[in-house]
MMTF fields as JSON, N, C-alpha, C and O atoms, coordinates in Angstrom:
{
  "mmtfVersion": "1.0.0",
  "mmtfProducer": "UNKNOWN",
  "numBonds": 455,
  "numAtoms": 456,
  "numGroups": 114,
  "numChains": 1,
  "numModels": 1,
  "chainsPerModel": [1],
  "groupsPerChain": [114],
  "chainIdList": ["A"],
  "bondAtomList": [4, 2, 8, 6, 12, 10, 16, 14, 20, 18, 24, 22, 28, 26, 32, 30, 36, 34, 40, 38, 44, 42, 48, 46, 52, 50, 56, 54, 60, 58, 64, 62, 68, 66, 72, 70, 76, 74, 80, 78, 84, 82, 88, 86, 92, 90, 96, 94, 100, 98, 104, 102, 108, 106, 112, 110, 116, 114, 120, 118, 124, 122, 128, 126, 132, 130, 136, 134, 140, 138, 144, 142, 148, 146, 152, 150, 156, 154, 160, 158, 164, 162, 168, 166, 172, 170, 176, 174, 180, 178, 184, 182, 188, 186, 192, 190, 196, 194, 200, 198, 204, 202, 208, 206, 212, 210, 216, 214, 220, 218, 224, 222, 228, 226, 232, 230, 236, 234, 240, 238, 244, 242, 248, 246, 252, 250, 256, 254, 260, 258, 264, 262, 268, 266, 272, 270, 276, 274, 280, 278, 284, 282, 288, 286, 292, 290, 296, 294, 300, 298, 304, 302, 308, 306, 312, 310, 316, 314, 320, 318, 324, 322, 328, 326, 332, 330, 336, 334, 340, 338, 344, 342, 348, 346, 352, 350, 356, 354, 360, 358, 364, 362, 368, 366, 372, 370, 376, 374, 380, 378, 384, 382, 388, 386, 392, 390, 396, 394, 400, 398, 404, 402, 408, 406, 412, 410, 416, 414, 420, 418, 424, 422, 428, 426, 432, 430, 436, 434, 440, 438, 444, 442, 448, 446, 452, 450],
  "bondOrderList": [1, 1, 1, 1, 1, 1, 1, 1, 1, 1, 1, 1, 1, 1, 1, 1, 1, 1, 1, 1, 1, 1, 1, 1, 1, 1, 1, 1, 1, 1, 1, 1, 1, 1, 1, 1, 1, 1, 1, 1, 1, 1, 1, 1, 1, 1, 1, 1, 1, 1, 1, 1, 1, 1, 1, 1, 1, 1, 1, 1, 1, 1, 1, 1, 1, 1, 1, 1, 1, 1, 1, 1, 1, 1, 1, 1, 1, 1, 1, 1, 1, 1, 1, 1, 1, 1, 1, 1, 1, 1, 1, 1, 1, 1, 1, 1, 1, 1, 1, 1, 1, 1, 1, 1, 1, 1, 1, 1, 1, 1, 1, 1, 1],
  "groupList": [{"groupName": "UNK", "atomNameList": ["N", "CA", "C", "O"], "elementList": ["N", "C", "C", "O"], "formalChargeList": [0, 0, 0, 0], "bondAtomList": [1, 0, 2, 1, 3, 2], "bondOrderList": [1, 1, 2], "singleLetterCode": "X", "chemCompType": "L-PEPTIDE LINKING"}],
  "groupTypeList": [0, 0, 0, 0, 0, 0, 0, 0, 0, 0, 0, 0, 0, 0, 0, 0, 0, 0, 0, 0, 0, 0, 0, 0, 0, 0, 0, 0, 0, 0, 0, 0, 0, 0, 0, 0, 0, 0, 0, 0, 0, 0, 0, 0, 0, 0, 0, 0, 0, 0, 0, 0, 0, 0, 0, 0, 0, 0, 0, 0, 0, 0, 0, 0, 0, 0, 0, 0, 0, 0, 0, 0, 0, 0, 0, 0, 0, 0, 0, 0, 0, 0, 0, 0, 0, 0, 0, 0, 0, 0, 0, 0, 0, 0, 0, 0, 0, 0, 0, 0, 0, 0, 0, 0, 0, 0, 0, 0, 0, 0, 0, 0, 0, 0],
  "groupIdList": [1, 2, 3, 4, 5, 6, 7, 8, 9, 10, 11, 12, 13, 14, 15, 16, 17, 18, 19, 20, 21, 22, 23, 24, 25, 26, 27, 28, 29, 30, 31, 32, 33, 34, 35, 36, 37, 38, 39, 40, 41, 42, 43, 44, 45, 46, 47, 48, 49, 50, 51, 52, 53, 54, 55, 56, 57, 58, 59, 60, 61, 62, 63, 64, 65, 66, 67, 68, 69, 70, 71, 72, 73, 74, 75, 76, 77, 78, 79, 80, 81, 82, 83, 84, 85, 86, 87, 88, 89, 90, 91, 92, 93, 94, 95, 96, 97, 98, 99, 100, 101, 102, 103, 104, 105, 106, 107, 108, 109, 110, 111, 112, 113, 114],
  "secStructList": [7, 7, 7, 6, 6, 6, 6, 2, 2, 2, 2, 2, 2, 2, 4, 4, 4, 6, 2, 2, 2, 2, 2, 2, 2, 2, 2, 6, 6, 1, 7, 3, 3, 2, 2, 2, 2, 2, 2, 2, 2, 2, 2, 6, 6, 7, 7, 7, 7, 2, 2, 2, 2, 2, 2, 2, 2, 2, 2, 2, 6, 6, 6, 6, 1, 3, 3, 3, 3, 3, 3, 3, 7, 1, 1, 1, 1, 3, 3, 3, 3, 3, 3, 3, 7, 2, 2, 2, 2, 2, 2, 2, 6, 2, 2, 2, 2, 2, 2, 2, 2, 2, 2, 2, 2, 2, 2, 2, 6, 6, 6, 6, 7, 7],
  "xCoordList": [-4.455, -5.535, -4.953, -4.174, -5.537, -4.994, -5.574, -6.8, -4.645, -5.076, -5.651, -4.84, -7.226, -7.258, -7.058, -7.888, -6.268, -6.236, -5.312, -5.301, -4.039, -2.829, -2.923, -1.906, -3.442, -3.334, -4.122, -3.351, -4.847, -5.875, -4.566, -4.617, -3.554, -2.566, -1.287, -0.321, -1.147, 0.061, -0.504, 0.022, -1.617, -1.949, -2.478, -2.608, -2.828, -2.895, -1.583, -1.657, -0.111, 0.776, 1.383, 2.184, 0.743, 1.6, 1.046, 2.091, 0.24, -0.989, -0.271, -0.026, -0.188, 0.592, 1.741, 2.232, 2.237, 4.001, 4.006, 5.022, 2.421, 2.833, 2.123, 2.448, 1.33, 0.696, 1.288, 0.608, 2.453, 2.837, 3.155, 2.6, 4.199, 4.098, 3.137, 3.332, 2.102, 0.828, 0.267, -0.068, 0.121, -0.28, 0.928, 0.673, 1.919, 2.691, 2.046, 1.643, 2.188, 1.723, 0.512, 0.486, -0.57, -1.929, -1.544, -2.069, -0.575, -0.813, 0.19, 0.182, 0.955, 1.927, 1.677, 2.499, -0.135, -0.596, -1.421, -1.231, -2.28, -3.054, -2.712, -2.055, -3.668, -2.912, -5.155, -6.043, -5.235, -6.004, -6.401, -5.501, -7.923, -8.062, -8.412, -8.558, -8.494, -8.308, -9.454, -9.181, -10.655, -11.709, -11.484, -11.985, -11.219, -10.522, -9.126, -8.912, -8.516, -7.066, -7.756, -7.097, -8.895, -8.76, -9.983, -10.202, -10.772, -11.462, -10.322, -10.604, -9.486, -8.892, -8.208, -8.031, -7.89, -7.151, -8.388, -8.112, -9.464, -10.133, -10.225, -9.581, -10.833, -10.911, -9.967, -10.165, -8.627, -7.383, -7.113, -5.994, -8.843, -8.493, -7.293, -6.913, -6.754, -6.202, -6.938, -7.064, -7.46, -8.629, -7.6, -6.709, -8.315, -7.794, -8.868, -9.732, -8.952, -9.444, -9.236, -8.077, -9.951, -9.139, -7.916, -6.893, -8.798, -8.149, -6.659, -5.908, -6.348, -4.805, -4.329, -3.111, -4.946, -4.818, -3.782, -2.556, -4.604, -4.339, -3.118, -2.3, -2.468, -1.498, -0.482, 0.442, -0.689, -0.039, 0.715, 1.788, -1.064, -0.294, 0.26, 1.136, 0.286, 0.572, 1.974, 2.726, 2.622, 3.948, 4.713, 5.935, 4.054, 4.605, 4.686, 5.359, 3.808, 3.836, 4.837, 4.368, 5.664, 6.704, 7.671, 8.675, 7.561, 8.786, 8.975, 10.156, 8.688, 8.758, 8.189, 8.462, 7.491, 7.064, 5.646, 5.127, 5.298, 3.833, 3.79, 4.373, 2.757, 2.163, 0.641, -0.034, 0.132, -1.587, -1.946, -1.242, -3.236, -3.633, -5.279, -5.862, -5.864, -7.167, -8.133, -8.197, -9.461, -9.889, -11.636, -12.336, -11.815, -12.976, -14.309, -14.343, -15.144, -15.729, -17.586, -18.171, -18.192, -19.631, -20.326, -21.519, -20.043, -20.583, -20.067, -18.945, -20.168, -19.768, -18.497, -18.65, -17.167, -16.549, -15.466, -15.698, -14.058, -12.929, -12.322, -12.412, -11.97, -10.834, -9.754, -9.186, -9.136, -7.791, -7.15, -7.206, -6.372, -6.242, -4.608, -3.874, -4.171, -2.838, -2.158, -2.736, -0.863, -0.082, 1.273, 1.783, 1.972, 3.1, 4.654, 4.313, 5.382, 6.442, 7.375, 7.155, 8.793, 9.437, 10.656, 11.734, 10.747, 11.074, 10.75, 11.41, 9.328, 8.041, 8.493, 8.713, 8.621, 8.861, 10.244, 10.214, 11.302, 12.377, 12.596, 13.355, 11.857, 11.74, 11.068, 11.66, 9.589, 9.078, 9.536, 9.263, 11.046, 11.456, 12.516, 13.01, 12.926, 13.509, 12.616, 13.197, 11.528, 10.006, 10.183, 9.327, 10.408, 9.762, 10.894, 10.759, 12.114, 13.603, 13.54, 13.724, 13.232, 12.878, 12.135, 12.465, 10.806, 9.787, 9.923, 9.067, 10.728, 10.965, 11.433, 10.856, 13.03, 13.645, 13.361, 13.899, 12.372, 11.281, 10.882, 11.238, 9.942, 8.978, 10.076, 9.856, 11.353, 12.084, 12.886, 13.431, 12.794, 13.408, 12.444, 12.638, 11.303, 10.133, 9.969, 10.084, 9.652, 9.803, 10.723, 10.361, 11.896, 12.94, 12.836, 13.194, 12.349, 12.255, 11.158, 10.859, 10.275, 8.578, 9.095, 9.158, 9.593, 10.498, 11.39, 11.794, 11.602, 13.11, 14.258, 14.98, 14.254, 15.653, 16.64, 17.243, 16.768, 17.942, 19.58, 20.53],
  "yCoordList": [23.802, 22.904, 21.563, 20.894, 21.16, 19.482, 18.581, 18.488, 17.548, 16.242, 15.567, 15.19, 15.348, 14.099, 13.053, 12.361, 12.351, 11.3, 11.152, 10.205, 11.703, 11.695, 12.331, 11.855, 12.936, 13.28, 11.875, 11.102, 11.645, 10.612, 9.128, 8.244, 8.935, 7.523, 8.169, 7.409, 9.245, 9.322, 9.247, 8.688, 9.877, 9.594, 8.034, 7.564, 7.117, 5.932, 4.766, 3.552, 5.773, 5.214, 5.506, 4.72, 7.102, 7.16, 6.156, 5.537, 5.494, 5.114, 3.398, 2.728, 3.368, 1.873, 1.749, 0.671, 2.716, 3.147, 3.023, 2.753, 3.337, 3.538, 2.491, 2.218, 1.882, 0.601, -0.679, -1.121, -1.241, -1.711, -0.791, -0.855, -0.064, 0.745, 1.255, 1.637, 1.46, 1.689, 0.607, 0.785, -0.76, -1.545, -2.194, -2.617, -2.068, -2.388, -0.991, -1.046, 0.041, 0.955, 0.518, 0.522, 0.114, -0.313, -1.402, -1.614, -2.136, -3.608, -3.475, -4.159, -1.998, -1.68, -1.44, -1.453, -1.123, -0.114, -1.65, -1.86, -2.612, -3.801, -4.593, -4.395, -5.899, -7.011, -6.7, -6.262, -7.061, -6.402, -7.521, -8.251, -7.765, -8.632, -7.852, -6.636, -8.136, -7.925, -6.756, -5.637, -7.128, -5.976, -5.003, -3.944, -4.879, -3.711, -2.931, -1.727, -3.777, -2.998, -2.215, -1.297, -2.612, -2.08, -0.855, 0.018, -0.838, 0.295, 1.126, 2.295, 1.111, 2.253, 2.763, 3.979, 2.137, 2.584, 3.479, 4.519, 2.984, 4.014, 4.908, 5.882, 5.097, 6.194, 7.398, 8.6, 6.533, 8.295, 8.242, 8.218, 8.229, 7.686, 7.015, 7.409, 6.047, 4.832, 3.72, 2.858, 3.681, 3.133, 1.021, 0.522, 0.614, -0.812, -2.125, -2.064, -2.864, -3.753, -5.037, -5.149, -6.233, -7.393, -8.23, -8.812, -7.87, -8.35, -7.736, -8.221, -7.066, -6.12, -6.19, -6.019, -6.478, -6.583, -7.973, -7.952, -9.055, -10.696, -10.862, -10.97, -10.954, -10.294, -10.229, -11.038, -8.828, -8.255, -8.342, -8.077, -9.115, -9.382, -10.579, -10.686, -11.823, -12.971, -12.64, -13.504, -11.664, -11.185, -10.34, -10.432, -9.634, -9.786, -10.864, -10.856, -11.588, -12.87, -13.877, -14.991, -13.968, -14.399, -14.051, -14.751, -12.634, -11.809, -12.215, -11.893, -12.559, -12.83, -11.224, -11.034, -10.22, -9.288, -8.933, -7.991, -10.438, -10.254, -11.856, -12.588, -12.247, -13.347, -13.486, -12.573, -14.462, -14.174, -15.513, -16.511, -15.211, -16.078, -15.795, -14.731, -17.37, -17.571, -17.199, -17.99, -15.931, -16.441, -16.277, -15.625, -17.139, -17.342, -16.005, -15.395, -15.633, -14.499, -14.717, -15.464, -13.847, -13.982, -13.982, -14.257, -13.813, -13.097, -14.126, -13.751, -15.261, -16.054, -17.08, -17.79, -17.333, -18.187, -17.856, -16.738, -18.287, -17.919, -16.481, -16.222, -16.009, -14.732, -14.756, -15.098, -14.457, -14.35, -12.86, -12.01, -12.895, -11.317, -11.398, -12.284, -10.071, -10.117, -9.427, -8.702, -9.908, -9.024, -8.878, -9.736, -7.691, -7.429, -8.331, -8.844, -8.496, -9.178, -8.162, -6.981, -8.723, -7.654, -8.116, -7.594, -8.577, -8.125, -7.084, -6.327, -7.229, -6.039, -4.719, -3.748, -4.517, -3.72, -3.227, -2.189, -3.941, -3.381, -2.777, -1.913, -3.42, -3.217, -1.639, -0.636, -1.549, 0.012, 0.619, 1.719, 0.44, 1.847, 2.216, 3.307, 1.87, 1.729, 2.214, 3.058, 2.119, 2.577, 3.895, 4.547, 4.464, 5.479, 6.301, 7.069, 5.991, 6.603, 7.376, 8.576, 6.354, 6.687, 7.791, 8.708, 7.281, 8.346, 9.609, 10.474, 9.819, 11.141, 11.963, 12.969, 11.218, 11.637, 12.063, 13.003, 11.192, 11.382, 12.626, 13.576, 12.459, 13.692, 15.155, 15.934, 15.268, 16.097, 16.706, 17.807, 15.679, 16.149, 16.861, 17.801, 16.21, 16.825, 17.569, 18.556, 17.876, 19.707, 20.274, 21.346, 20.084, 21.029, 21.396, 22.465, 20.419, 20.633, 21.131, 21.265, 21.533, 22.531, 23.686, 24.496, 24.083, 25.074, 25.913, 27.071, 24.704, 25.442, 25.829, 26.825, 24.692, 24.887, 24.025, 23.125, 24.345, 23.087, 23.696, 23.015],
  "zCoordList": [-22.239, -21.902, -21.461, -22.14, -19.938, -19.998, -20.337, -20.27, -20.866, -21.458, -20.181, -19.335, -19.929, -18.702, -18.954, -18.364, -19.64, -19.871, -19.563, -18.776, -19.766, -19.645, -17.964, -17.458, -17.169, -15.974, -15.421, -14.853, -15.46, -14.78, -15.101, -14.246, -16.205, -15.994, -15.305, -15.238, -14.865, -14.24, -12.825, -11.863, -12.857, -10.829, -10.68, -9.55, -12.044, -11.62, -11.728, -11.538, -12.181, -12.224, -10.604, -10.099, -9.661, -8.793, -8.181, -7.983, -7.721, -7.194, -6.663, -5.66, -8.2, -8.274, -7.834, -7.497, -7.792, -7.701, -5.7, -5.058, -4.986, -3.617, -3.078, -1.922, -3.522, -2.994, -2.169, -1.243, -2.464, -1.573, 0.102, 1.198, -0.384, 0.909, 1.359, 2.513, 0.965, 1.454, 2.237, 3.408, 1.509, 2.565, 3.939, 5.066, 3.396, 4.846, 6.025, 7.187, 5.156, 6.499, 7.091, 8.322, 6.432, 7.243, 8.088, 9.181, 7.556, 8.028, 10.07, 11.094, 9.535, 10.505, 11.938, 12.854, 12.002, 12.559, 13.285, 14.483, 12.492, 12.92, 11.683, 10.661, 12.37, 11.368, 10.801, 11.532, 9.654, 8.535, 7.562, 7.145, 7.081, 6.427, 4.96, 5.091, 4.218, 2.663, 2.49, 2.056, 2.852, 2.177, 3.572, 3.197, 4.35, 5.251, 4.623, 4.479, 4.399, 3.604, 1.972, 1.485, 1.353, 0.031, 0.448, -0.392, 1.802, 2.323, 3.011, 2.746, 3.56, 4.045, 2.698, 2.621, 1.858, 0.66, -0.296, -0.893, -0.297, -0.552, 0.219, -0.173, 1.357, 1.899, 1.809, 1.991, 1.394, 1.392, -0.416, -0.929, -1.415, -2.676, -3.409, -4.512, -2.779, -3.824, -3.995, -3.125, -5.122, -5.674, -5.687, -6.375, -4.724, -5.605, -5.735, -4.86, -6.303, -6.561, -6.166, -5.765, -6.089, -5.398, -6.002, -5.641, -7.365, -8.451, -8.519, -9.365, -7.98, -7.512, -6.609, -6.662, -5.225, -4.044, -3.844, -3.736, -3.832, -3.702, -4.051, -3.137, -5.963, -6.196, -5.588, -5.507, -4.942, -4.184, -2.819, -2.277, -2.51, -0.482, -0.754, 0.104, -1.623, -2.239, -2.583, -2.131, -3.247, -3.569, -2.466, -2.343, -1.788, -0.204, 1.251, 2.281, 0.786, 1.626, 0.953, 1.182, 0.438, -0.608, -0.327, -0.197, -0.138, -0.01, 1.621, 1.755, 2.525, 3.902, 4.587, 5.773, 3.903, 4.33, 5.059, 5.659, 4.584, 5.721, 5.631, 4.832, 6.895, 7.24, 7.232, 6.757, 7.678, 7.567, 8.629, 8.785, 9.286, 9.832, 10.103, 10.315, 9.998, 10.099, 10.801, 11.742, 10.935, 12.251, 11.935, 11.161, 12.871, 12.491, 12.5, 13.568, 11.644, 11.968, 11.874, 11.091, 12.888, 13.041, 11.713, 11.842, 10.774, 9.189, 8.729, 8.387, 8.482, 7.458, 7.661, 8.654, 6.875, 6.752, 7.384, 7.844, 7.775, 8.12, 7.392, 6.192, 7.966, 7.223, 7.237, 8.275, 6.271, 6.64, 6.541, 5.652, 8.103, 8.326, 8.13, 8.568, 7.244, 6.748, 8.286, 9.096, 8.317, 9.267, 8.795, 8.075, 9.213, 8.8, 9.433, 10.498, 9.292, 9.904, 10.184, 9.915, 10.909, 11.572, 9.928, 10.213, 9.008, 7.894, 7.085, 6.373, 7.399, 6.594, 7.588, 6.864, 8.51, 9.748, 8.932, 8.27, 9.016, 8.722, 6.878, 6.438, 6.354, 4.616, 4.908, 4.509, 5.754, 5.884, 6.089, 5.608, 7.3, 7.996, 6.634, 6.92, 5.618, 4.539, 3.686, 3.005, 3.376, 2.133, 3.395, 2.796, 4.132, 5.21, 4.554, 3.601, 5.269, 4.475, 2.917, 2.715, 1.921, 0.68, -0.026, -0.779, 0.594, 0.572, 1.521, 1.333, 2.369, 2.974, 1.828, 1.414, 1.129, 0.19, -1.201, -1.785, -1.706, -2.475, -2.55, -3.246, -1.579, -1.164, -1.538, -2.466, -0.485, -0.399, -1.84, -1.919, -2.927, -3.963, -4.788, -5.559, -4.471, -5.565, -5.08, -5.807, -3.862, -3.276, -3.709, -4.193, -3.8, -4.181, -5.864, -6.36, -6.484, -7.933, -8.245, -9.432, -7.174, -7.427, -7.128, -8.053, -5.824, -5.454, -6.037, -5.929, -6.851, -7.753, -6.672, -6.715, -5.589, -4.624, -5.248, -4.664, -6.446, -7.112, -6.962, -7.347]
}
């Protein structure tokens, strides 16, 4: 019998575990303002919150991995739309590298190609 509890904190540990690289990939593709980045993250269920988000793009905007700039929008007040940098660019093709390898070991250890 499984424990959901114990299944439901390891898929919210992978979750956490891919989130940055998750948002450089959105941000890779267009430059993205905050409640757009935490809707595409739902949509492929990684559940996040803002309260996780901010954080986050705040600790990659630090890191010199993204930038942001103002623009004004029909709905209300300024936005600020995150974009990736060609640091963030070069840090992904590196998160891309990783996670191939990743991926490739845990296949081999489902497989049993050890």
């Amino acid at each position: 019998m499984e424990d959901s509890g114990f299944i439901e904190n390891s898929r919210t540990q992978m979750r956490r575990g891919v989130l940055e690289y998750s948002i450089l990939l959105i941000l890779d593709r267009d430059d993205e303002y905050a409640s757009t980045i935490i809707r595409k993250l739902k949509d492929v269920d990684i559940i996040v919150v803002e309260g996780t988000l901010y954080p986050l793009l705040i600790r990659l905007k630090n890191m010199g991995l993204l930038n942001y700039r103002w623009q004004e929008s029909t709905q209300g007040p300024p936005r600020k739309y995150y974009m990736i940098t060609e640091k963030g660019r070069a840090q992904l093709r590196e998160l891309d590298a990783a996670w191939s390898k990743l991926v490739q070991s845990i296949e081999s250890i489902r497989t049993e190609k050890l």
